[in-house]
N, C-alpha and C positions, 0 to 999 in steps of 0.2 A: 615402756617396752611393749612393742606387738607382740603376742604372741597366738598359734593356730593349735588350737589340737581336734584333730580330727577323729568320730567314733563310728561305729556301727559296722566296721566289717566283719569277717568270718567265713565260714564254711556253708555257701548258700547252695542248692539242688539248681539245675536249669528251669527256665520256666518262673522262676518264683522271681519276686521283688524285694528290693534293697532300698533301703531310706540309710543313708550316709551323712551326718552332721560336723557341722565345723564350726565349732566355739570360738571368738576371738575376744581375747583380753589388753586392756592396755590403752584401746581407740575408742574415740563414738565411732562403732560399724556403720551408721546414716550416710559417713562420706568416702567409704570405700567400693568400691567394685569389687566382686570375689569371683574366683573361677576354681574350677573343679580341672584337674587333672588325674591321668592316671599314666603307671612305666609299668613297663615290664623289664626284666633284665635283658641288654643288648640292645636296647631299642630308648629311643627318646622319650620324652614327656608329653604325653597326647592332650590337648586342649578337648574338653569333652563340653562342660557347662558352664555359661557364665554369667553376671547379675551387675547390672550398672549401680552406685549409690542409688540411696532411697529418700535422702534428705529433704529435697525440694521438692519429690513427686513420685510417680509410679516406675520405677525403674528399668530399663531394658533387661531384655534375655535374651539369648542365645545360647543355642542347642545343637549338637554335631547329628543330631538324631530323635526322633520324635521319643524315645526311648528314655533319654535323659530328661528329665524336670527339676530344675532349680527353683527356688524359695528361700526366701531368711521374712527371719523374725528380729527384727531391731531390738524388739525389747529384751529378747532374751540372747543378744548378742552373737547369736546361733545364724546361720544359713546350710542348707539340707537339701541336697542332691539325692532325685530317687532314682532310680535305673530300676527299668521293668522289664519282664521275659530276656532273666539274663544268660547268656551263654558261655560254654568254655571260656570262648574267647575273651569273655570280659574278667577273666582273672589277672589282677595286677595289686600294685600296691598305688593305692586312691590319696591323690595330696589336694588341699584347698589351698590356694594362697589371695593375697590380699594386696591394691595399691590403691593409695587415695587417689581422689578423684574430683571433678570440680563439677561434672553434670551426669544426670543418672541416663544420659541417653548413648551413654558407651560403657561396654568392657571388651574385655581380649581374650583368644583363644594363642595365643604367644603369652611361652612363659616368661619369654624375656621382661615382657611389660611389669611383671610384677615381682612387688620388692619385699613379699615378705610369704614365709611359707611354713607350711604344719610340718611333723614327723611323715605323717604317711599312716594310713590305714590300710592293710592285709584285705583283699576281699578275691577267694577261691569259687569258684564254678566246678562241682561235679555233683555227682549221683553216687 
């Protein structure tokens, strides 16, 4: 059974930096691609960060913004989205989700594409 749990949100200032991690249990992570999303109420699920498997080689990313930085750690089953100089606007509730994958030289910014997803992590923007 896959499962995501995403950690490290909270009550951050503007200006400062967030490291958001995404545990996954259940799979070898090596042949998944992950992506970071984040909603707000009313509005969809924004593709923000993504990461192609790592299995065979050095994996793609893609970033909706020089702002976001994805990484994972195989070993420790973990991949970790950081957002830098954040603002109001980036207050939502932050989800990882996860679909295998057969080459690390794609992932998606569509949530559709993927088939499996965390609770959601809280992350607020004020002063």
């Amino acid at each position: 059974q896959v499962q995501l749990v995403e950690s490290g949100g909270g009550l951050v200032q503007p200006g400062d930096a967030l490291e958001l991690s995404c545990r996954i249990s259940g799979v070898p992570l090596d042949v998944y691609a992950i992506g970071w999303f984040r909603q707000v109420p009313g509005k969809g699920r924004e593709g923000l960060s993504c990461i192609g498997p790592a299995k065979t080689g050095t994996p793609y990313t893609n970033s909706i913004e020089e702002r976001f930085t994805i990484s994972r750690d195989d070993t420790k089953n973990t991949v970790f989205l950081r957002i830098n100089n954040l603002r109001p606007g980036d207050s939502a509730v932050y989800y990882c989700a996860a679909q295998s994958w057969y080459t690390t030289s794609y992932c998606s910014h569509n949530y559709l594409w993927y088939a499996y997803w965390g609770q959601g992590t809280h992350v607020t923007i004020s002063s």
